[in-house]
C-alpha positions in Angstrom: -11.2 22.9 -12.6 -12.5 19.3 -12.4 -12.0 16.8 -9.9 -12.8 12.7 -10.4 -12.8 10.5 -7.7 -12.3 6.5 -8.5 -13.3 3.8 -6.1 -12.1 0.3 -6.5 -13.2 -2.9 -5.1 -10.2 -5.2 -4.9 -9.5 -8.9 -4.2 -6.6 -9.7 -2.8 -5.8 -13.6 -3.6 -2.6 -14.7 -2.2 -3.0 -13.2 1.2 -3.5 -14.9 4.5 -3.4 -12.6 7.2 -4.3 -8.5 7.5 -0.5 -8.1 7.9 0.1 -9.7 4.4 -2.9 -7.5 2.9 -1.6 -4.2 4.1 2.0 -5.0 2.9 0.6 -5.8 -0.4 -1.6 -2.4 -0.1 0.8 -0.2 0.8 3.3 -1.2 -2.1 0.7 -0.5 -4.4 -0.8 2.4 -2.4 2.7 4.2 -2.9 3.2 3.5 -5.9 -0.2 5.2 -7.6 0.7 8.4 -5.6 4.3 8.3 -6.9 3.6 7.6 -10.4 0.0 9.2 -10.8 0.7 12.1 -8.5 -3.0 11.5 -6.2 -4.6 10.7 -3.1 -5.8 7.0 -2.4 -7.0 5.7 0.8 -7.7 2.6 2.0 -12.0 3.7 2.9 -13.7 0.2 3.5 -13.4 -3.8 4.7 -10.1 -3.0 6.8 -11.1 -6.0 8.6 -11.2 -8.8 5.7 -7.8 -10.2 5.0 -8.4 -10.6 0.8 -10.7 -7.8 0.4 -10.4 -3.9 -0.1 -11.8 -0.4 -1.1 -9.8 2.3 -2.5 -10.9 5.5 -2.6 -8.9 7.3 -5.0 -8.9 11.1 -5.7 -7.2 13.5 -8.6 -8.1 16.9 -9.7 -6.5 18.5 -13.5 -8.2 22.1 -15.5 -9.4 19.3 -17.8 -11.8 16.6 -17.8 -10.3 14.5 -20.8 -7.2 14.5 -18.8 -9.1 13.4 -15.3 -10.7 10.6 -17.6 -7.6 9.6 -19.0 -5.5 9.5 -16.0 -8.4 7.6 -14.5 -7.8 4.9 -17.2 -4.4 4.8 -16.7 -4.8 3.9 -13.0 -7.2 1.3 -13.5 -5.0 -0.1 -15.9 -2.1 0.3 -14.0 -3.8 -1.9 -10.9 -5.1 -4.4 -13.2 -1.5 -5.1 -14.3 -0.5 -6.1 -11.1 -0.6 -9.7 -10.3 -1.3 -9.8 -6.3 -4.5 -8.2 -6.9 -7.7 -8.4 -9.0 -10.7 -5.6 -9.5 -14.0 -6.7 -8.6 -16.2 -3.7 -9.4 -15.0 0.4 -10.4 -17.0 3.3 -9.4 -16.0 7.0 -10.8 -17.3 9.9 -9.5 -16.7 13.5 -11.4 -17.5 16.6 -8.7 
């Protein structure tokens, strides 16, 4: 059993206020667990309005699997216009 855990730095451009951020987070907080099937949490810079941190866990019996759903979720937030990755941090326990 492996488990990989994915940090993202994200800037948020076209957001004004923490209300607009979160809205913008949560659509694309829900859909990573829907379409990925794993945990993400909002873990740092709550407070700044075009900033974020994900934390983003998954766990799979392989790690080529871990690896490649890894890719497919940084992919899968770079496709998305309302937000840009700054930096991208994986962690394999």
């Amino acid at each position: 059993m492996s488990i990989a855990y994915l940090q993202l730095s994200l800037f948020i451009p076209g957001t004004q206020t923490l209300k607009d951020k979160r809205q913008v987070l949560q659509s694309m907080m829900k859909r990573l667990r829907n379409k990925f099937n794993l945990a993400v949490a909002e873990i740092d810079a709550q407070d700044l309005y075009q900033r974020t941190e994900l934390g983003i866990v998954t766990i799979n019996t392989s790690s080529h699997e871990l690896q490649r759903t890894l890719d497919y979720v940084v992919s899968f937030v770079e496709s998305n216009p309302d937000m840009q990755i700054m930096e991208v941090k994986v962690e394999y326990l």
